[in-house]
C-alpha positions as CSV (number, residue, x, y, z in Angstrom):
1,X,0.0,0.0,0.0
2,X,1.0,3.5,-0.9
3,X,2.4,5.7,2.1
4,X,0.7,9.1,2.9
5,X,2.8,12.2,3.4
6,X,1.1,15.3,4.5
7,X,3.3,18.5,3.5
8,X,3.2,21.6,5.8
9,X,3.9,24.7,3.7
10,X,2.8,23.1,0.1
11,X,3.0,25.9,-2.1
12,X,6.6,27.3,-0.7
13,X,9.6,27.2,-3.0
14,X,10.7,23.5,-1.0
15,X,6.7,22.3,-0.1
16,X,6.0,22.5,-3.7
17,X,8.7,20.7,-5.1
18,X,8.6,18.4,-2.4
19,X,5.1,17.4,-2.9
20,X,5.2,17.3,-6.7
21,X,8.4,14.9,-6.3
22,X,6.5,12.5,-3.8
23,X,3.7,12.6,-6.5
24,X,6.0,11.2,-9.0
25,X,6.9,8.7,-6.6
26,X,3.4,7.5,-6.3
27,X,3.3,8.8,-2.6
28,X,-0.2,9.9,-1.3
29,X,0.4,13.4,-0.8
30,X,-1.9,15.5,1.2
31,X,-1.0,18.8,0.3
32,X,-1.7,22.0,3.4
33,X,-1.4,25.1,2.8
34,X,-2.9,28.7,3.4
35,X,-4.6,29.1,-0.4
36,X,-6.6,26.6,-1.5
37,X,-6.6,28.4,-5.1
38,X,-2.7,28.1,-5.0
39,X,-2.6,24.2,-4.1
40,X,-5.3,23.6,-7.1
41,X,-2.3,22.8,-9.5
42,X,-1.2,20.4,-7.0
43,X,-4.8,18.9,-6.6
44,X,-4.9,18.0,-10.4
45,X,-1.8,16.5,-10.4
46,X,-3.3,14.1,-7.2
47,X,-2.8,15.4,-4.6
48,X,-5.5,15.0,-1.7
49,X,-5.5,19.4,-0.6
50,X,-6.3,20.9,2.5
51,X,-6.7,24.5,2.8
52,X,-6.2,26.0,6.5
53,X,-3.9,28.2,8.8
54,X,-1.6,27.1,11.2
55,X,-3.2,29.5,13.2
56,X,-6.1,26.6,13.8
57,X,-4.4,23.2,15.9
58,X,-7.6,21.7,14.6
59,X,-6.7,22.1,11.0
60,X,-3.4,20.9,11.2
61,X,-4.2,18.1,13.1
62,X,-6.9,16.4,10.8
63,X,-3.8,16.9,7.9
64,X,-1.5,15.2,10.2
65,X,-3.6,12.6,11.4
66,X,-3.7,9.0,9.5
67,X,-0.7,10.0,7.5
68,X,2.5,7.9,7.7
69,X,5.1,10.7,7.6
70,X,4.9,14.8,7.4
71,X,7.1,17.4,6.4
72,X,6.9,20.1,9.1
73,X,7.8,23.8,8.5
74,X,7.3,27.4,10.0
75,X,7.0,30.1,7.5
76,X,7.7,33.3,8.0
77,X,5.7,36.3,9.1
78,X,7.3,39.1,7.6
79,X,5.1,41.6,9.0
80,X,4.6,40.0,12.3
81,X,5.0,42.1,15.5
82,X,7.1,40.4,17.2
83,X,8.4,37.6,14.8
84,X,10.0,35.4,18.2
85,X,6.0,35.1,19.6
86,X,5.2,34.1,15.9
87,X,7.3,31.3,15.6
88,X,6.8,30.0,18.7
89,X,2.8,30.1,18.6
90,X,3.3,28.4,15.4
91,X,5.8,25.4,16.5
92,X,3.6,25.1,19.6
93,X,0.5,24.1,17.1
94,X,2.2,21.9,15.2
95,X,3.6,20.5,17.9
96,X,0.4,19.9,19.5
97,X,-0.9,18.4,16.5
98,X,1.4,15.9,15.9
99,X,0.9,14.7,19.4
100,X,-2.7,14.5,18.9
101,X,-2.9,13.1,15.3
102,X,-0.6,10.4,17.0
103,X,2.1,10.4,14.0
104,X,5.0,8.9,14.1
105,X,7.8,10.2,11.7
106,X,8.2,14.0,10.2
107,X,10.4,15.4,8.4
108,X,11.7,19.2,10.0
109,X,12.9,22.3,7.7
110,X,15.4,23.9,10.2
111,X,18.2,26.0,9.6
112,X,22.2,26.1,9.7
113,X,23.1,27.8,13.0
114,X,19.9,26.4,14.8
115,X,22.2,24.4,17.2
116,X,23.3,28.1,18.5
117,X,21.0,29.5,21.3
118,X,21.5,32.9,21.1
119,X,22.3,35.7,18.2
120,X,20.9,34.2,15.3
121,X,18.0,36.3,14.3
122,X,14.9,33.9,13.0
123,X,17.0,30.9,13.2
124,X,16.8,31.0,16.9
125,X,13.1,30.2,16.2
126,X,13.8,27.1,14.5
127,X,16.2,26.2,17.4
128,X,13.2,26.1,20.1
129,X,11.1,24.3,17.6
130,X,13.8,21.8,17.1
131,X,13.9,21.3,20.7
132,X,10.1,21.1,21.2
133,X,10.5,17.9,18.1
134,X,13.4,16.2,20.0
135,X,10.3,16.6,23.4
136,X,8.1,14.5,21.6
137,X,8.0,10.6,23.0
138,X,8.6,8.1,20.3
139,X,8.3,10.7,17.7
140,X,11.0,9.8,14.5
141,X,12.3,12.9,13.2
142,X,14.8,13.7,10.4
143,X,15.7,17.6,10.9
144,X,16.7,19.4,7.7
145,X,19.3,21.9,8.8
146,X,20.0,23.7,4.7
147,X,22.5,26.4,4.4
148,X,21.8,30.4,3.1
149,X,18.9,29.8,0.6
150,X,19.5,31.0,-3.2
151,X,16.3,32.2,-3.4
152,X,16.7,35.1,-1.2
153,X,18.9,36.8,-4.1
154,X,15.4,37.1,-6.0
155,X,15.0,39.9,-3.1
156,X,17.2,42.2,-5.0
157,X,15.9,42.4,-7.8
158,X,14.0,45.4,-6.9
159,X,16.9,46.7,-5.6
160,X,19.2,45.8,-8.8
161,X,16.3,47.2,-11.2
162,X,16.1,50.7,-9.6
163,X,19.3,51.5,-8.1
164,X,21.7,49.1,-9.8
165,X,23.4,47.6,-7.0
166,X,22.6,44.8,-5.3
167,X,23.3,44.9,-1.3
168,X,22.7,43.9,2.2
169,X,23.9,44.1,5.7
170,X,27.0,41.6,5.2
171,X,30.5,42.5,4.1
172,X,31.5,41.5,0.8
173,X,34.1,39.0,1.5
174,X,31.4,37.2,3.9
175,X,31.6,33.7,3.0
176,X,28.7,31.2,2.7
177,X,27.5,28.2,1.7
178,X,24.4,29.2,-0.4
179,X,21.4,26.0,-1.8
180,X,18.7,26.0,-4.2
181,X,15.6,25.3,-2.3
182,X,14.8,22.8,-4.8
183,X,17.5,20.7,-3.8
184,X,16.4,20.8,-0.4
185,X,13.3,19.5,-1.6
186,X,15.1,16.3,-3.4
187,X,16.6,15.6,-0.3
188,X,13.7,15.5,1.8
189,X,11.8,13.5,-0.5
190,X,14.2,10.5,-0.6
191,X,13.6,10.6,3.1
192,X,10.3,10.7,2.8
193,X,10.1,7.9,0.1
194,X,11.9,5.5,2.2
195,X,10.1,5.8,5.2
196,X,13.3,4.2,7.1
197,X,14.0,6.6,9.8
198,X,14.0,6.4,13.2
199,X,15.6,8.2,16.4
200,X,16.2,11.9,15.8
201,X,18.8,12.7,13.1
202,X,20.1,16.1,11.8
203,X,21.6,16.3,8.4
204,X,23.0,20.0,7.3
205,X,22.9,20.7,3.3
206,X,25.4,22.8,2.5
207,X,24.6,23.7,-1.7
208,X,27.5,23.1,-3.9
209,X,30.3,24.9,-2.0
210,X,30.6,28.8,-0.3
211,X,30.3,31.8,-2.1
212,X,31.2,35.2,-1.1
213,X,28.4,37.8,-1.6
214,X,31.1,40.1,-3.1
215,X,31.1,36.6,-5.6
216,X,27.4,36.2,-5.8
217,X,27.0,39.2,-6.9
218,X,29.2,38.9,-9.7
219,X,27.5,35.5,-10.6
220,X,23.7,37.0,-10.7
221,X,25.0,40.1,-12.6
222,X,26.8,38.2,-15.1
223,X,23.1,36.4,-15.7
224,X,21.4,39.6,-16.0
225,X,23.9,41.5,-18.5
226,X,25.3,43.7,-16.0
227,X,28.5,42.0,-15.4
228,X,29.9,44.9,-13.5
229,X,27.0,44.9,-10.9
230,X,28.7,46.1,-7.4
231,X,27.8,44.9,-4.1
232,X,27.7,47.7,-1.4
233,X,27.5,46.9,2.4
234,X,24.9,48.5,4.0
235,X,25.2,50.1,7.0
236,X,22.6,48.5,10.2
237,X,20.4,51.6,10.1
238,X,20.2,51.6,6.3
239,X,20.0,47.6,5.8
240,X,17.0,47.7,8.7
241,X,15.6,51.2,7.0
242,X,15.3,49.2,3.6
243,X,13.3,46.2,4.7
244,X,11.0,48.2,6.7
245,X,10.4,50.5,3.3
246,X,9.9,47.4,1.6
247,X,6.6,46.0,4.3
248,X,8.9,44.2,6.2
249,X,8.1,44.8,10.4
250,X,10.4,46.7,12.6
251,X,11.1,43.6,14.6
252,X,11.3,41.1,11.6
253,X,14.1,43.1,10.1
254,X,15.9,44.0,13.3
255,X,15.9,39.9,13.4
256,X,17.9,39.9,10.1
257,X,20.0,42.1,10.9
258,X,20.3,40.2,14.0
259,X,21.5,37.0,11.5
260,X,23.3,39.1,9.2
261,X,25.8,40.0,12.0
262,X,25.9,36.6,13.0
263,X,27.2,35.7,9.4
264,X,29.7,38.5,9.5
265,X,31.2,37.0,12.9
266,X,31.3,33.7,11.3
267,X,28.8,32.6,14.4
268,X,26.7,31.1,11.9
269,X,28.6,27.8,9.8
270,X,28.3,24.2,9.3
271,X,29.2,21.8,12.1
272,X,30.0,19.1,9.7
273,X,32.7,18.6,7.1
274,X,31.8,19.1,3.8
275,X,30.8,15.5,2.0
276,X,28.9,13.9,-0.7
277,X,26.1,13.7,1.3
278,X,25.5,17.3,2.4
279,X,26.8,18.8,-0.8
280,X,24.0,19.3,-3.6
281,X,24.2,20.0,-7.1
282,X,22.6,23.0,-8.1
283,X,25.5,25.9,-8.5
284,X,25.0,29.6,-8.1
285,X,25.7,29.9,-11.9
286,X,23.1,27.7,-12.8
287,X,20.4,29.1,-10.9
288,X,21.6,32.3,-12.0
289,X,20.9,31.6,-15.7
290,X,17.4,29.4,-14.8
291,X,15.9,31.1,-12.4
292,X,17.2,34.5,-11.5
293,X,17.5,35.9,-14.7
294,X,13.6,35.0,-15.8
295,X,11.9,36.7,-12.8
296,X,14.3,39.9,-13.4
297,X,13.4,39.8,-16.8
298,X,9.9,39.6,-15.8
299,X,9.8,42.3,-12.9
């Protein structure tokens, strides 16, 4: 018989990828998510939608419950209040849900850096939650800790279009490793395939190797036709001044700024060596050429 995997977070960069991969699989995929006109393409390709907030312990607990497996995520608020309350509210009701839908193995989108306790910004977030999954008795988890996503380059496009210049609170010569979300999805859905877990296991992804934002920059502008694009480091009050201009909450962007430092200080890295199994395939350039330079074009 065919497993069931519900996935938190459907039509996100990783949930949608994930899910459409476990389709392809012949997994029973019940797909949640906030919009149920923005999980439609998901329900003609199989999938078994539900349409609800975290918000509502109810809702997420009649996805969870009779599933085999689920892939468990908090997204962010970017114009939440205070963005700490948010996260934890929201890993407190999935939490609760998985304890009463009774299941038994999940899958966890975490962060590189969420080991660290203090001085990380949103990751510390997804440091309680992983510490509220490891709480659970008998629960199987597999906790996804991905390095600096690509996708928040697509942030700057704005930024690139009308002042030409791409920047943010880190120095140049910061050094990072950077992954395409969809590779994070590929990973997680071999897990999720197999249904082979047990225990509690954390497994960084680290993209195809580090890149300097000084370097990224170069890589994204030479996909745009602006190979001279120049990175400038904004100062804290400018970085913070920009994301606020651009919707983002006072507290939400004093929480990236918060994680931007962190990367500066080199507080935020890996834990393990680089390996085959944490290094994906998806390079800068490539995602650069595919997926970059179509949504500037487009913008």
């Amino acid at each position: 018989m065919n497993s069931i995997v519900t996935v938190i977070g459907a039509t996100g960069h990783i949930g949608g990828v994930l899910a459409e991969k476990l389709l392809a699989h012949r997994v029973k995929v019940r797909a949640a998510g906030r919009s149920k006109d923005k999980l439609a393409p998901l329900a003609r390709k199989g999938a078994e939608v539900f349409a609800g907030a975290l918000e509502d312990v109810d809702f997420v607990t009649t996805a969870l419950r009779g599933a085999d497996a689920a892939f468990l995520m908090i997204p962010p608020h970017y114009t939440a209040a205070d963005m700490r309350a948010d996260q934890r509210r929201l890993g407190a009701n999935l939490i609760e849900a998985v304890k009463a839908s009774g299941i038994q193995r999940v899958v966890v989108l975490s962060s590189l850096g969420a080991g660290l306790s203090a001085g990380t910004g949103p990751i510390l977030g997804l440091h309680e939650f992983e510490n509220a999954v490891r709480s659970v008795a008998e629960l199987a988890a597999v906790i996804l800790r991905p390095a600096y996503f690509m996708e928040n380059h697509l942030g700057a496009i704005g930024l690139i279009k009308h002042a030409g210049i791409y920047g943010s609170a880190m120095r140049p010569d910061t050094r990072l490793p950077m992954v395409a979300t969809r590779d994070i999805a590929s990973i997680a859905a071999e897990v999720l395939k197999a249904l082979t877990f047990t225990g509690i296991t954390v497994r960084e992804i680290l993209g195809p190797r580090d890149y300097s934002m000084q370097e990224a920059t170069s890589i994204l502008g030479a996909a745009i036709g602006k190979p001279d694009l120049s990175y400038v480091q904004f100062s804290d009050v400018d970085f913070k001044k920009g994301l606020e201009g651009a919707g983002i909450s006072a507290d939400v962007a004093s929480n990236f700024l918060e994680m931007n430092v962190a990367f500066n200080a080199g507080t935020i890295q890996n834990t393990a060596q680089r390996s085959a199994a944490n290094t994906t395939a998806t390079t800068l350039e490539h995602f650069a050429r595919e997926v970059f330079a179509p949504l500037f074009q487009q913008a």
